[in-house]
PyMOL Python script that loads the backbone (N, CA, C, O; Angstrom):
from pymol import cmd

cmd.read_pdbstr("""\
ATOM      1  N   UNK A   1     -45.172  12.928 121.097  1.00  0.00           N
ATOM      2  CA  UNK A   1     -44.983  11.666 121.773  1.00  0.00           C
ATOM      3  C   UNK A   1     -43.494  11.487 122.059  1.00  0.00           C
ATOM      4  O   UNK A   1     -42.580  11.754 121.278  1.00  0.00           O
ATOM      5  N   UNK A   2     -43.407  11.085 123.073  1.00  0.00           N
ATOM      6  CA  UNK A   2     -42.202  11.043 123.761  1.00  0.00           C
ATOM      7  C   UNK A   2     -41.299   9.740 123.319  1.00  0.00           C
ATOM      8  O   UNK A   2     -40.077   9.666 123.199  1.00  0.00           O
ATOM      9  N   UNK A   3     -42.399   8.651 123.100  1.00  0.00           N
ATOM     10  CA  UNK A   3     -41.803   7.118 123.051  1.00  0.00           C
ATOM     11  C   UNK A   3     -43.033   6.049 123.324  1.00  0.00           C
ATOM     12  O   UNK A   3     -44.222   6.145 123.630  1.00  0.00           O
ATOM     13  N   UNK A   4     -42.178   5.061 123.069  1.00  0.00           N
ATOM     14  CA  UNK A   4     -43.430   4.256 123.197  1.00  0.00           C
ATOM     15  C   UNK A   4     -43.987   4.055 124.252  1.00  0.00           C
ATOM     16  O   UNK A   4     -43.046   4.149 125.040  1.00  0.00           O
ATOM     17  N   UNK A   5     -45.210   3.758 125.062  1.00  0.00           N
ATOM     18  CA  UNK A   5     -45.898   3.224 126.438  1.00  0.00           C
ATOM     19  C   UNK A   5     -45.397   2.260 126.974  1.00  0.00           C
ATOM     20  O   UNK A   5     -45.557   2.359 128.190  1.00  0.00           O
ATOM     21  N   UNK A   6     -44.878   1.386 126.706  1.00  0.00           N
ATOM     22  CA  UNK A   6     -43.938  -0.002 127.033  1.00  0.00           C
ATOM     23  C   UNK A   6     -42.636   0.693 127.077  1.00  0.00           C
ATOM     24  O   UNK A   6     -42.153   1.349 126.154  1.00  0.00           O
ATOM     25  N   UNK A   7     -41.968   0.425 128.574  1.00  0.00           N
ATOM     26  CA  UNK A   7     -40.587  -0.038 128.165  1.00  0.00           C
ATOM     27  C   UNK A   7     -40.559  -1.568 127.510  1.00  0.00           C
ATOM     28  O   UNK A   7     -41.466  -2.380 127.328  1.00  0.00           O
ATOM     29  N   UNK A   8     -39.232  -1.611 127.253  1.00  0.00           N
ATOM     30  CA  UNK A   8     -38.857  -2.535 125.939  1.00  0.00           C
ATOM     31  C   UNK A   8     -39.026  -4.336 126.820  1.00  0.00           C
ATOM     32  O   UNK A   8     -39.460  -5.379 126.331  1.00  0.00           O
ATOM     33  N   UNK A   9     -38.538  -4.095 128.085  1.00  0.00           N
ATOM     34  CA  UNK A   9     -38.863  -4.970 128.949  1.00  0.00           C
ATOM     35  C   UNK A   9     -40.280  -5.666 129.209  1.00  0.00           C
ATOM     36  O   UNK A   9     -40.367  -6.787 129.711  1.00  0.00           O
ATOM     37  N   UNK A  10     -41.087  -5.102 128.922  1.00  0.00           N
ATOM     38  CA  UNK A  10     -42.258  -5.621 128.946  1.00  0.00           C
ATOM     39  C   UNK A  10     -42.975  -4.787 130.378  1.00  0.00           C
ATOM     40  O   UNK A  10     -44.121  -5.220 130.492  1.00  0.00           O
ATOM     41  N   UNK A  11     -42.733  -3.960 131.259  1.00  0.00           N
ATOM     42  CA  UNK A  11     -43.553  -3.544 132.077  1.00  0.00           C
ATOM     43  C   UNK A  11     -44.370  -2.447 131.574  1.00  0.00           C
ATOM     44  O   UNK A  11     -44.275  -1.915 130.468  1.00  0.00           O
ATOM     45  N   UNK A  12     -44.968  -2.243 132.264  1.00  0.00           N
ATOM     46  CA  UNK A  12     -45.792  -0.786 131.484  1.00  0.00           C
ATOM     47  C   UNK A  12     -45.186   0.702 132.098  1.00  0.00           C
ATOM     48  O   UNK A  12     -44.593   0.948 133.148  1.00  0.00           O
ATOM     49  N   UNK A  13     -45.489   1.327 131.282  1.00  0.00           N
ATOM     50  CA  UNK A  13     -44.794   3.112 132.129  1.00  0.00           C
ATOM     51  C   UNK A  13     -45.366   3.633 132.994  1.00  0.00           C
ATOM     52  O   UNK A  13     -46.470   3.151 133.246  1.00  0.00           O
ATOM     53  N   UNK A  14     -44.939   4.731 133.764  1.00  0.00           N
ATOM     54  CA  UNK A  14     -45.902   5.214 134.585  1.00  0.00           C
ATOM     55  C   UNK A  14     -46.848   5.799 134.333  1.00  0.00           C
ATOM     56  O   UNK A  14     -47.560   6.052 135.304  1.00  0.00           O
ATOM     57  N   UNK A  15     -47.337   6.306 132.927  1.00  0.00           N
ATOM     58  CA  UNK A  15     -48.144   7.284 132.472  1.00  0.00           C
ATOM     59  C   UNK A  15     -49.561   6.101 132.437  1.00  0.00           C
ATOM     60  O   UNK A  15     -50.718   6.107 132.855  1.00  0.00           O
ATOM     61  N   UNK A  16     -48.690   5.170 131.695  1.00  0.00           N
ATOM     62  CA  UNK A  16     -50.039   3.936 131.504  1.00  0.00           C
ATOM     63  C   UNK A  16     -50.245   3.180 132.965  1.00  0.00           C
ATOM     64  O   UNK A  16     -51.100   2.307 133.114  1.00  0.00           O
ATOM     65  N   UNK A  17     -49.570   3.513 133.773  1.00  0.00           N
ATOM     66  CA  UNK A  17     -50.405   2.824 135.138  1.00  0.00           C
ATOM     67  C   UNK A  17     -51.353   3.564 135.707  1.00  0.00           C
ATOM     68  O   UNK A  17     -52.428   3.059 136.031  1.00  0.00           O
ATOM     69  N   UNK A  18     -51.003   5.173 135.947  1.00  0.00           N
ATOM     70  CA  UNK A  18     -51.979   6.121 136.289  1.00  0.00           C
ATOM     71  C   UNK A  18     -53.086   6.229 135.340  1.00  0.00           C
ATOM     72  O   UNK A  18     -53.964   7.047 135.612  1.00  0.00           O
ATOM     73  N   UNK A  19     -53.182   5.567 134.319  1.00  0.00           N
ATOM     74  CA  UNK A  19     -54.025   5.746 133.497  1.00  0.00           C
ATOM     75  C   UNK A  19     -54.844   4.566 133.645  1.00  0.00           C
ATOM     76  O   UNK A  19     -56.020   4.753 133.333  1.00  0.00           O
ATOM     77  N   UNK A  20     -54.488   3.160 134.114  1.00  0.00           N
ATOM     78  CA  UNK A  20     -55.279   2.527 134.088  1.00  0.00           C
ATOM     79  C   UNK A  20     -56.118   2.291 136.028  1.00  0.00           C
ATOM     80  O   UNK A  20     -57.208   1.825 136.360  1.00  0.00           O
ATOM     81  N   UNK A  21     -55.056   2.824 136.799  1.00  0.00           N
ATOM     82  CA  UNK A  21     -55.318   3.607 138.458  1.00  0.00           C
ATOM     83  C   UNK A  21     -56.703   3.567 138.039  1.00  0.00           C
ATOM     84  O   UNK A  21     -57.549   2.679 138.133  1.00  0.00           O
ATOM     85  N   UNK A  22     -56.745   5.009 137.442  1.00  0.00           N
ATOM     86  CA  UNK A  22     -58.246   5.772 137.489  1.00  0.00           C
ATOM     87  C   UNK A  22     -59.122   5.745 136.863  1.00  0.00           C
ATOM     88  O   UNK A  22     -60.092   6.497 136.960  1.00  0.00           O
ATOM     89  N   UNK A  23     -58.892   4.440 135.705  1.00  0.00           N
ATOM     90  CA  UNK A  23     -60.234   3.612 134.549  1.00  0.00           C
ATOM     91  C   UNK A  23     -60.690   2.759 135.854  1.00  0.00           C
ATOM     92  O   UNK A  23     -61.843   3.064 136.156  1.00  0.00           O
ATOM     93  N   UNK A  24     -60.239   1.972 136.549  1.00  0.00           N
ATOM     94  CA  UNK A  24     -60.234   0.989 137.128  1.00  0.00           C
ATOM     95  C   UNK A  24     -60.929   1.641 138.830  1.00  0.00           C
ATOM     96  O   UNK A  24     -61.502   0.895 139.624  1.00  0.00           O
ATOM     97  N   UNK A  25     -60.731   2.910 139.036  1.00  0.00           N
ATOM     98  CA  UNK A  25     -61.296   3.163 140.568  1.00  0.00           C
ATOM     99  C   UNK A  25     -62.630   3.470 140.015  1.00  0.00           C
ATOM    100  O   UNK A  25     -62.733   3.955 138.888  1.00  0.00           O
ATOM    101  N   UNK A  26     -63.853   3.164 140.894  1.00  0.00           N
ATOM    102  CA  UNK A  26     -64.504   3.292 141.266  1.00  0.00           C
ATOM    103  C   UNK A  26     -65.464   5.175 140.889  1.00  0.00           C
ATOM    104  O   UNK A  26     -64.955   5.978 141.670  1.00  0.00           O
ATOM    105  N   UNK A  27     -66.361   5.760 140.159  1.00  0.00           N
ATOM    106  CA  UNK A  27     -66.609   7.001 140.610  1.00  0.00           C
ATOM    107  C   UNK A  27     -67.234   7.113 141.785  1.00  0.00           C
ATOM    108  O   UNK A  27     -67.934   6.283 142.365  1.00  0.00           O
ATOM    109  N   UNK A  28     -66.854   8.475 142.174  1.00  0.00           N
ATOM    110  CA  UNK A  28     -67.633   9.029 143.292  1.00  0.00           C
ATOM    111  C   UNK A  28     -69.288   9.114 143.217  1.00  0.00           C
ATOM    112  O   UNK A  28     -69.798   9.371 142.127  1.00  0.00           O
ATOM    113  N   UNK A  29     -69.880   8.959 144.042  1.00  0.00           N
ATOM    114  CA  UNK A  29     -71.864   9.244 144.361  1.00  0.00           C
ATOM    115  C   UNK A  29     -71.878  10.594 144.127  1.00  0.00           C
ATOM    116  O   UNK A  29     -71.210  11.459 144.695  1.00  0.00           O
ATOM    117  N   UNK A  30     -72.700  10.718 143.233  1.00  0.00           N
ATOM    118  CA  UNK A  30     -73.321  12.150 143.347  1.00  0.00           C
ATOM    119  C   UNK A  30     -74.387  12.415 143.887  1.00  0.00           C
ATOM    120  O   UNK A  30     -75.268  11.628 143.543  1.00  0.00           O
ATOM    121  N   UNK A  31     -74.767  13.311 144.710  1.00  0.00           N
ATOM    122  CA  UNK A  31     -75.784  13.980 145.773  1.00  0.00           C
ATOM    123  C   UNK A  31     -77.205  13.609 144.604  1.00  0.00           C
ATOM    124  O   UNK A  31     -77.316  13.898 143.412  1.00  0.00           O
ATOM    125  N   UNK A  32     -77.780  13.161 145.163  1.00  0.00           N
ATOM    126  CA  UNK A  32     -79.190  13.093 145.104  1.00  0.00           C
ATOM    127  C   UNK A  32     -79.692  14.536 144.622  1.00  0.00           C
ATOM    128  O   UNK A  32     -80.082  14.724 143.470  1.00  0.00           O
ATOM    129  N   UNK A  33     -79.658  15.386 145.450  1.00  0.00           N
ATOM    130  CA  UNK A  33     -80.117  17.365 145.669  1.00  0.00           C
ATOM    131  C   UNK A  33     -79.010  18.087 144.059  1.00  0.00           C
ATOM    132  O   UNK A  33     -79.008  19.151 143.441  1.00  0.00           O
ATOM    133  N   UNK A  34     -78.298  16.905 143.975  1.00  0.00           N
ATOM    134  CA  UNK A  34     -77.661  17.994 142.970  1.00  0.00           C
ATOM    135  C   UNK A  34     -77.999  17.722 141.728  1.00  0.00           C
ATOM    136  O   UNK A  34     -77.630  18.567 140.912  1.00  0.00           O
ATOM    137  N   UNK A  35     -78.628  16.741 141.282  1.00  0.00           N
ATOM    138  CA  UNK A  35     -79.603  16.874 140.087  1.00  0.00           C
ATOM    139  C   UNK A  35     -80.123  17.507 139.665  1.00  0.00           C
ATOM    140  O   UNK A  35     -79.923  18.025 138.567  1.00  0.00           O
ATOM    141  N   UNK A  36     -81.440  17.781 140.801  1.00  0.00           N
ATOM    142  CA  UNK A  36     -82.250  18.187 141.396  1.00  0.00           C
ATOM    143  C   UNK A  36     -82.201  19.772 140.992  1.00  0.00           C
ATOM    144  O   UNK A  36     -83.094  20.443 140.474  1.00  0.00           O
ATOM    145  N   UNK A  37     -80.616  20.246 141.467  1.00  0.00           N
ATOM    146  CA  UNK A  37     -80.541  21.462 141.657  1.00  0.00           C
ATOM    147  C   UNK A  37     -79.715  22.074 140.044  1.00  0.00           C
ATOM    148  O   UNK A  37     -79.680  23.234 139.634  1.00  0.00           O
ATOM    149  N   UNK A  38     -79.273  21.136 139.562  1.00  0.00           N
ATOM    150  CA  UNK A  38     -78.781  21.163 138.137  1.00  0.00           C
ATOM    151  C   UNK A  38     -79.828  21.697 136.966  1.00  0.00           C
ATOM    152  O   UNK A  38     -79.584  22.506 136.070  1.00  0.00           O
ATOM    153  N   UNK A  39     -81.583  20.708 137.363  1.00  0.00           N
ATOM    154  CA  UNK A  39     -82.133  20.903 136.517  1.00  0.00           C
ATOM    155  C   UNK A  39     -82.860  22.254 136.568  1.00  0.00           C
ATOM    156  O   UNK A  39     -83.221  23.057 135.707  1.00  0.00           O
ATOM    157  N   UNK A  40     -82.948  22.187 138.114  1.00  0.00           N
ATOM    158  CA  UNK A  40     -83.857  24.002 138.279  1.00  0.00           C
ATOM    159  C   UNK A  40     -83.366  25.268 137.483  1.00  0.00           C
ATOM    160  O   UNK A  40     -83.898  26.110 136.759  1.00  0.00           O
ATOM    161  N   UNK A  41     -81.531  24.888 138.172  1.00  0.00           N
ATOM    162  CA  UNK A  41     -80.784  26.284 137.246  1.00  0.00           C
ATOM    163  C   UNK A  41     -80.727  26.233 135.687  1.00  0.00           C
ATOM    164  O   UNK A  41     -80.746  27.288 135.053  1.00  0.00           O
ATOM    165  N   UNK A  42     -80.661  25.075 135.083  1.00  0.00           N
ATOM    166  CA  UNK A  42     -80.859  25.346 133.952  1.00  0.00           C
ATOM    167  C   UNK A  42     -81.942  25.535 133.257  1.00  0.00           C
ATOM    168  O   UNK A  42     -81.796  26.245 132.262  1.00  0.00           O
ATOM    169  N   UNK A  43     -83.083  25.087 133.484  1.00  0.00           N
ATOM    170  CA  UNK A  43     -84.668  25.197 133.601  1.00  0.00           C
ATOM    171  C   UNK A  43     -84.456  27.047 133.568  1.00  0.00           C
ATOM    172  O   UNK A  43     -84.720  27.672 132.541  1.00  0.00           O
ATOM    173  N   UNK A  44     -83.945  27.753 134.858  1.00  0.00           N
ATOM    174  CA  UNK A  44     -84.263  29.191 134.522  1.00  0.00           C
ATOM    175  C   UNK A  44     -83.537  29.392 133.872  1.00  0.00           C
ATOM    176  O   UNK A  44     -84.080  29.960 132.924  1.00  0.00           O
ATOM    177  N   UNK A  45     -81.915  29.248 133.604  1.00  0.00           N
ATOM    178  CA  UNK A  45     -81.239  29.855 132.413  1.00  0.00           C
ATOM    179  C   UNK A  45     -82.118  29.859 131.196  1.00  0.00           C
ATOM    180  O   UNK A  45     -82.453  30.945 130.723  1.00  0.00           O
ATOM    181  N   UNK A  46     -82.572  28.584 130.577  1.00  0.00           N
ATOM    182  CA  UNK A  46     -83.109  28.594 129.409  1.00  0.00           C
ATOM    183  C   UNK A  46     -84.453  29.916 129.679  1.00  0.00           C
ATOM    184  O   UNK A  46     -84.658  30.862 128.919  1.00  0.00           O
ATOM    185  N   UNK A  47     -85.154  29.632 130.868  1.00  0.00           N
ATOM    186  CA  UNK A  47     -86.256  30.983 130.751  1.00  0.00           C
ATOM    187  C   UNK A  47     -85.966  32.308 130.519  1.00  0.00           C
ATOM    188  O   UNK A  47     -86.659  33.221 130.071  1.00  0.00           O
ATOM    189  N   UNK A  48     -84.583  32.249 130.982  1.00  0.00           N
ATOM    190  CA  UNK A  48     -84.177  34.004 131.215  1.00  0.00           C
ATOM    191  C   UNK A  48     -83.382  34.072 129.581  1.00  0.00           C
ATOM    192  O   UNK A  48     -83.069  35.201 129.201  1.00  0.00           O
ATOM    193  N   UNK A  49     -83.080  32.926 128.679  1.00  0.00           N
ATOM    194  CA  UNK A  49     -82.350  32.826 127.849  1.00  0.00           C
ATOM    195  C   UNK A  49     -83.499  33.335 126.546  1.00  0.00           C
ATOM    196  O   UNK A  49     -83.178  34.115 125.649  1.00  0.00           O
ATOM    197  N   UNK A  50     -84.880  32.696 126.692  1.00  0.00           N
ATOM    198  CA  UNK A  50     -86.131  32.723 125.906  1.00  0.00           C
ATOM    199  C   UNK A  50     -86.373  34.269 126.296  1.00  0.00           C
ATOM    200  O   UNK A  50     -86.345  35.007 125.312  1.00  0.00           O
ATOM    201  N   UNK A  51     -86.569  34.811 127.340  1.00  0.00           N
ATOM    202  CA  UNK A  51     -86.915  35.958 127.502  1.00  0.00           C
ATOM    203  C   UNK A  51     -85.998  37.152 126.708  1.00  0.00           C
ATOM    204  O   UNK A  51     -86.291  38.054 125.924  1.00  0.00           O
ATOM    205  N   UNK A  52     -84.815  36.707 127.289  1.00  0.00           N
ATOM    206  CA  UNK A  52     -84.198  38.144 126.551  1.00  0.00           C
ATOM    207  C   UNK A  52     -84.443  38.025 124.694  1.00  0.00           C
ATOM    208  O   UNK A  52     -84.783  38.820 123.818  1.00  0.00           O
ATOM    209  N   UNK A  53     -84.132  36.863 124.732  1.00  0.00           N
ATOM    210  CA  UNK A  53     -84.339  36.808 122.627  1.00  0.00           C
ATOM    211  C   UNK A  53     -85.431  37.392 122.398  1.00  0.00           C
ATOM    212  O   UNK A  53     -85.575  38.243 121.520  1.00  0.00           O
ATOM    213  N   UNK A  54     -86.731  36.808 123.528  1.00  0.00           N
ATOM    214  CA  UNK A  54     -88.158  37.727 122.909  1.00  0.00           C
ATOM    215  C   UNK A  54     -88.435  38.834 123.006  1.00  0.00           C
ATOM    216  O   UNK A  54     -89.367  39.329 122.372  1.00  0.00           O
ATOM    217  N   UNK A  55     -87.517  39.642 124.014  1.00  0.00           N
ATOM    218  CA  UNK A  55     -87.304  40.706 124.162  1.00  0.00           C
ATOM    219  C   UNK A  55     -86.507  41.834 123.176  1.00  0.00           C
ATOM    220  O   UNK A  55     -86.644  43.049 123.034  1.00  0.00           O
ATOM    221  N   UNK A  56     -85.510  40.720 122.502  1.00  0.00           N
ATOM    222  CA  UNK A  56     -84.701  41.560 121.503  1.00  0.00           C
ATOM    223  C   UNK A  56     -85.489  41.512 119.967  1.00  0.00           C
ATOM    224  O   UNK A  56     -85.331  42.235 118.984  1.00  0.00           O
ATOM    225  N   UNK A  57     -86.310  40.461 120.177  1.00  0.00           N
ATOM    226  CA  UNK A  57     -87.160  40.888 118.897  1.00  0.00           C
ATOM    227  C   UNK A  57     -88.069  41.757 118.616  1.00  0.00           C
ATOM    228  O   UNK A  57     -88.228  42.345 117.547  1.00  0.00           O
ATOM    229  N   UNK A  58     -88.820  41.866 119.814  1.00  0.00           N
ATOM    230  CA  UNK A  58     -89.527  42.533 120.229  1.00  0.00           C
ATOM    231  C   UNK A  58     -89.431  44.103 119.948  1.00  0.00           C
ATOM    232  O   UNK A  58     -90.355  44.763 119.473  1.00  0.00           O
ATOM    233  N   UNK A  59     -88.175  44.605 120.311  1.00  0.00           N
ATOM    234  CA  UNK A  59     -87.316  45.677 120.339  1.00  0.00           C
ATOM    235  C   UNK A  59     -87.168  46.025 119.211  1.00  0.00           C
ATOM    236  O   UNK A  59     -87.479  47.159 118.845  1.00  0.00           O
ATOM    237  N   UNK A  60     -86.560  44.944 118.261  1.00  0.00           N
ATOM    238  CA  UNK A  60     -86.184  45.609 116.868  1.00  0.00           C
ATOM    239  C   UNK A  60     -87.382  45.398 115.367  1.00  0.00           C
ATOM    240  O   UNK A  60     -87.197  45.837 114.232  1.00  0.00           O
ATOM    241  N   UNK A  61     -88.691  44.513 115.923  1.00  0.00           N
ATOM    242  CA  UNK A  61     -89.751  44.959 115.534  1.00  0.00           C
ATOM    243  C   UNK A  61     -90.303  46.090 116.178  1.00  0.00           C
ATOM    244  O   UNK A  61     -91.167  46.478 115.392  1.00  0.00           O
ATOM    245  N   UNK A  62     -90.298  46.737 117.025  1.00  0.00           N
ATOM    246  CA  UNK A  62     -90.628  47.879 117.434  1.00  0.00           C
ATOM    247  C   UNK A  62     -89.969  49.403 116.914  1.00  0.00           C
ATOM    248  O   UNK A  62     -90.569  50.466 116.756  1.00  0.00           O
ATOM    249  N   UNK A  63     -88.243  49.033 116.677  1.00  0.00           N
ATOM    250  CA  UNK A  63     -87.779  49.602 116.025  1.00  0.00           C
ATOM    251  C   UNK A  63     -88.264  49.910 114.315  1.00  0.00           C
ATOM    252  O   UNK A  63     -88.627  51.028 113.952  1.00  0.00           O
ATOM    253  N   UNK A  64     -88.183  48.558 113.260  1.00  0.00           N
ATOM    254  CA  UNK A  64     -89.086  48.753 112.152  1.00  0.00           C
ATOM    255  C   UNK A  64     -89.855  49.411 112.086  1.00  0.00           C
ATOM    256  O   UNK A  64     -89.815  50.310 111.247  1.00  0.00           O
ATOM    257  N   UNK A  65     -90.744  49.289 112.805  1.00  0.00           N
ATOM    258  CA  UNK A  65     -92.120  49.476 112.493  1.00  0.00           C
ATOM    259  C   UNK A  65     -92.211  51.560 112.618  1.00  0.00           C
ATOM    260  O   UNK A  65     -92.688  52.371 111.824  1.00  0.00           O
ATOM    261  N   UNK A  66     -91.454  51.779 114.095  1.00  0.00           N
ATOM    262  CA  UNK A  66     -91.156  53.279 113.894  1.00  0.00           C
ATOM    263  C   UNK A  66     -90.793  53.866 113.059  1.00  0.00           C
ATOM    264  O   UNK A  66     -91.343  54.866 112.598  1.00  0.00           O
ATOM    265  N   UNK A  67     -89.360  53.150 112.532  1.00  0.00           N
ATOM    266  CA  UNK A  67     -88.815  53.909 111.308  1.00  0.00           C
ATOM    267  C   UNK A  67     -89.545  53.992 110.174  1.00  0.00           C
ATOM    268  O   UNK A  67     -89.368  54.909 109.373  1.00  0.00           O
ATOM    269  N   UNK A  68     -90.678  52.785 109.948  1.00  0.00           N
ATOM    270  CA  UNK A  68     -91.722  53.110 108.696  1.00  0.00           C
ATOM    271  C   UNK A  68     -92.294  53.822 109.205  1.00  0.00           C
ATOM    272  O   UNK A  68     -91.761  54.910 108.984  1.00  0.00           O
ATOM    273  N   UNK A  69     -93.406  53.983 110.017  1.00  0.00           N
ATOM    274  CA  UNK A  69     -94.127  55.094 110.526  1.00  0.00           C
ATOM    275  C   UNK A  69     -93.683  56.063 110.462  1.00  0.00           C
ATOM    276  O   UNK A  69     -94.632  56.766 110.117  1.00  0.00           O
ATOM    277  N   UNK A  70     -92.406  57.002 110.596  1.00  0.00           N
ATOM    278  CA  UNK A  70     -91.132  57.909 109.766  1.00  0.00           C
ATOM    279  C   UNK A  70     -91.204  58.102 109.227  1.00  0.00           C
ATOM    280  O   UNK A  70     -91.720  59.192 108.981  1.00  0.00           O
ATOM    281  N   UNK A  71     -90.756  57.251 108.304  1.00  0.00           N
ATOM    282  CA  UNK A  71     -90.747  57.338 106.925  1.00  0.00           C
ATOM    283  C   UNK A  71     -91.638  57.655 105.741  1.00  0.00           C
ATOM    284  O   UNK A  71     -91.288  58.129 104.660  1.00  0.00           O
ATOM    285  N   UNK A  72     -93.413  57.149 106.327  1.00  0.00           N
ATOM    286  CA  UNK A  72     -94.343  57.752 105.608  1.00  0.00           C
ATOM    287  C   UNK A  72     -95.034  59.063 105.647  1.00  0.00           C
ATOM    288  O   UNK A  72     -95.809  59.700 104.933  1.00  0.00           O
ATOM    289  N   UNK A  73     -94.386  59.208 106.865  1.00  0.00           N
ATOM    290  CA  UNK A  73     -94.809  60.469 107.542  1.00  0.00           C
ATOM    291  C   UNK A  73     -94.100  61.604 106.989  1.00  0.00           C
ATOM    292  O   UNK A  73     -94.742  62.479 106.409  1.00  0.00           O
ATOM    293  N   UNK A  74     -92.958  61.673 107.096  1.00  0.00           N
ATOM    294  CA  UNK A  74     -91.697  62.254 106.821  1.00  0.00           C
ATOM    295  C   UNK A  74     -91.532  62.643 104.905  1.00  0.00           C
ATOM    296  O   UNK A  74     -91.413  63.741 104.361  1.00  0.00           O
ATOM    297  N   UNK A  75     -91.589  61.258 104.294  1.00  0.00           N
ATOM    298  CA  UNK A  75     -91.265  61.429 102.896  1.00  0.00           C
ATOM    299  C   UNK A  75     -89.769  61.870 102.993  1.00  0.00           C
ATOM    300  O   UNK A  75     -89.468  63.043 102.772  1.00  0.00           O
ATOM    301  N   UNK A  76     -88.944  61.046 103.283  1.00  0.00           N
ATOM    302  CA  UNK A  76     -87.430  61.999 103.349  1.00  0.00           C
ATOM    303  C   UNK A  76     -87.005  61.392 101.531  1.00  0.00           C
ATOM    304  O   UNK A  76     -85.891  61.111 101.091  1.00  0.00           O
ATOM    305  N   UNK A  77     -88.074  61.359 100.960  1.00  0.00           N
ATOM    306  CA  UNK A  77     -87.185  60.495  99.437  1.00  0.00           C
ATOM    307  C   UNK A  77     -87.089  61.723  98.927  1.00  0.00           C
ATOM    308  O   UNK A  77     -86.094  62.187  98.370  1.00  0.00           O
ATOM    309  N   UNK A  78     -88.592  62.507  99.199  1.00  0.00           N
ATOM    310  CA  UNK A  78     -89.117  63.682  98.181  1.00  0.00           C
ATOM    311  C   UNK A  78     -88.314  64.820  98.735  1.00  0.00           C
ATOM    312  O   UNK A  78     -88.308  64.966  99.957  1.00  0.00           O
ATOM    313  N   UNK A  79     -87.819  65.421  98.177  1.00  0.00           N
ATOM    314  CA  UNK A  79     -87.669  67.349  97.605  1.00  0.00           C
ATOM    315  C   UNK A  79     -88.261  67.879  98.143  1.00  0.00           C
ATOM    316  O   UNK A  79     -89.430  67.664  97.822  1.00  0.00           O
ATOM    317  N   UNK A  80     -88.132  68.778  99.137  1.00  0.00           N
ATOM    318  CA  UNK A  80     -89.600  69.716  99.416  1.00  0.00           C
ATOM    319  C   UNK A  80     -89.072  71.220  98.446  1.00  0.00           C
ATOM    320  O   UNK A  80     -87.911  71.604  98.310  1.00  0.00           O
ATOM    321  N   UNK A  81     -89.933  71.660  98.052  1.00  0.00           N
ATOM    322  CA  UNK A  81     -90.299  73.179  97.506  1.00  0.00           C
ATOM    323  C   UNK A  81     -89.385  73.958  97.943  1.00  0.00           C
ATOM    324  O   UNK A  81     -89.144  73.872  99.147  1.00  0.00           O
ATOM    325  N   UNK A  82     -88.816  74.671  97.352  1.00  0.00           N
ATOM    326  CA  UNK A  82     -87.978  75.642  98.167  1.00  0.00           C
ATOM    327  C   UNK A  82     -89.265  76.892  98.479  1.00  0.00           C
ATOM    328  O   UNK A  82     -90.169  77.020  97.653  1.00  0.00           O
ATOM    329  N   UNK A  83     -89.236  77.451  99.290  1.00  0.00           N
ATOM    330  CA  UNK A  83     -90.406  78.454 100.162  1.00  0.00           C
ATOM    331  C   UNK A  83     -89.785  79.838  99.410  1.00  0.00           C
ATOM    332  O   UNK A  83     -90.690  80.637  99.170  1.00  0.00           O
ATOM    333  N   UNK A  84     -88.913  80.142  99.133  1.00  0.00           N
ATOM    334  CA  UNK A  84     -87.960  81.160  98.503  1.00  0.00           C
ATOM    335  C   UNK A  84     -88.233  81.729  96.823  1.00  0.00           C
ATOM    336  O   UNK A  84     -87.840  81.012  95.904  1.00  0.00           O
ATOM    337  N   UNK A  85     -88.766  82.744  96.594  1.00  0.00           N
ATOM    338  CA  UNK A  85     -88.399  82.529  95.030  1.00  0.00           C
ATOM    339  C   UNK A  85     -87.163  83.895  95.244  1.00  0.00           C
ATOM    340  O   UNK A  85     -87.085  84.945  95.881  1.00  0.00           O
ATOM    341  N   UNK A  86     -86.124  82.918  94.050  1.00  0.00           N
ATOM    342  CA  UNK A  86     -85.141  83.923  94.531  1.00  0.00           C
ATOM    343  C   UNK A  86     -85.440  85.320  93.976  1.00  0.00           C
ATOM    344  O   UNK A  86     -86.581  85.576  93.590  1.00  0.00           O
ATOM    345  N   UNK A  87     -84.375  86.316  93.915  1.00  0.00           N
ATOM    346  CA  UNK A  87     -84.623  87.859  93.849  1.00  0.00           C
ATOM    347  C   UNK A  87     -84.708  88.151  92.145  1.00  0.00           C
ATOM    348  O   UNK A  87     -83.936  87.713  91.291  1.00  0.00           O
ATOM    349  N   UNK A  88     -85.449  88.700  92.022  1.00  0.00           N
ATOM    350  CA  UNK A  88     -85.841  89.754  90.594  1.00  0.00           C
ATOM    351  C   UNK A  88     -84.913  90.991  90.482  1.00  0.00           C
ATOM    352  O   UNK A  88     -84.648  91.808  91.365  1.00  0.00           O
ATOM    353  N   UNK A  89     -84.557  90.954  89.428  1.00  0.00           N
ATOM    354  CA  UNK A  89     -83.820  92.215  89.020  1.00  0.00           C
ATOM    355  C   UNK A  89     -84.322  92.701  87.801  1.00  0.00           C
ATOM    356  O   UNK A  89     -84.233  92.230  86.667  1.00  0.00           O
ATOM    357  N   UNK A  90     -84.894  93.776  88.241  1.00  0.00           N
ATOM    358  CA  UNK A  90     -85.079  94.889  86.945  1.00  0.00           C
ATOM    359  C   UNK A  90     -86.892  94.948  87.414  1.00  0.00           C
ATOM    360  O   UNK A  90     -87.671  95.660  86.781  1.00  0.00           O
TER     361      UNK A  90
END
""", "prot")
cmd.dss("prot")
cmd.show_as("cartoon", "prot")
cmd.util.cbc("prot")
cmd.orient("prot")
């Protein structure tokens, strides 16, 4: 802060006149169509927003479910046999 909003005189500053300018004007009309057109696009954002999430779940339950299917298949916990018996001497 620079200082106070009042000079000491009693008028107001320029910061507080432009400030009260544009409390005091009037807003502009907004288009009828642009509501309208506000709610459509966000209406699909949120669809395309629902889609991809159900899509990414989708994906990484699909993922799970492979890697178990893998995994029971596979047995990567267990040891397999070695196929080898090593060499005899004598």
């Amino acid at each position: 802060m620079t200082g106070p909003s009042r000079i000491p005189g009693g008028t107001p500053s320029r910061k507080e006149r432009e400030v009260r300018r544009m409390l005091e004007t009037r807003l502009p009309a907004v288009p009828k169509e642009l509501v309208a057109r506000a709610m459509t696009r966000g209406a699909a954002l949120l669809r395309r927003r629902r889609a991809l999430r159900r899509t990414g779940w989708l994906l990484l339950v699909a993922v799970v479910v492979a890697a178990t299917v893998w995994a029971m298949a596979v047995e990567p916990w267990n040891v397999r046999p070695v196929d080898m018996t090593p060499p005899t001497d004598g």
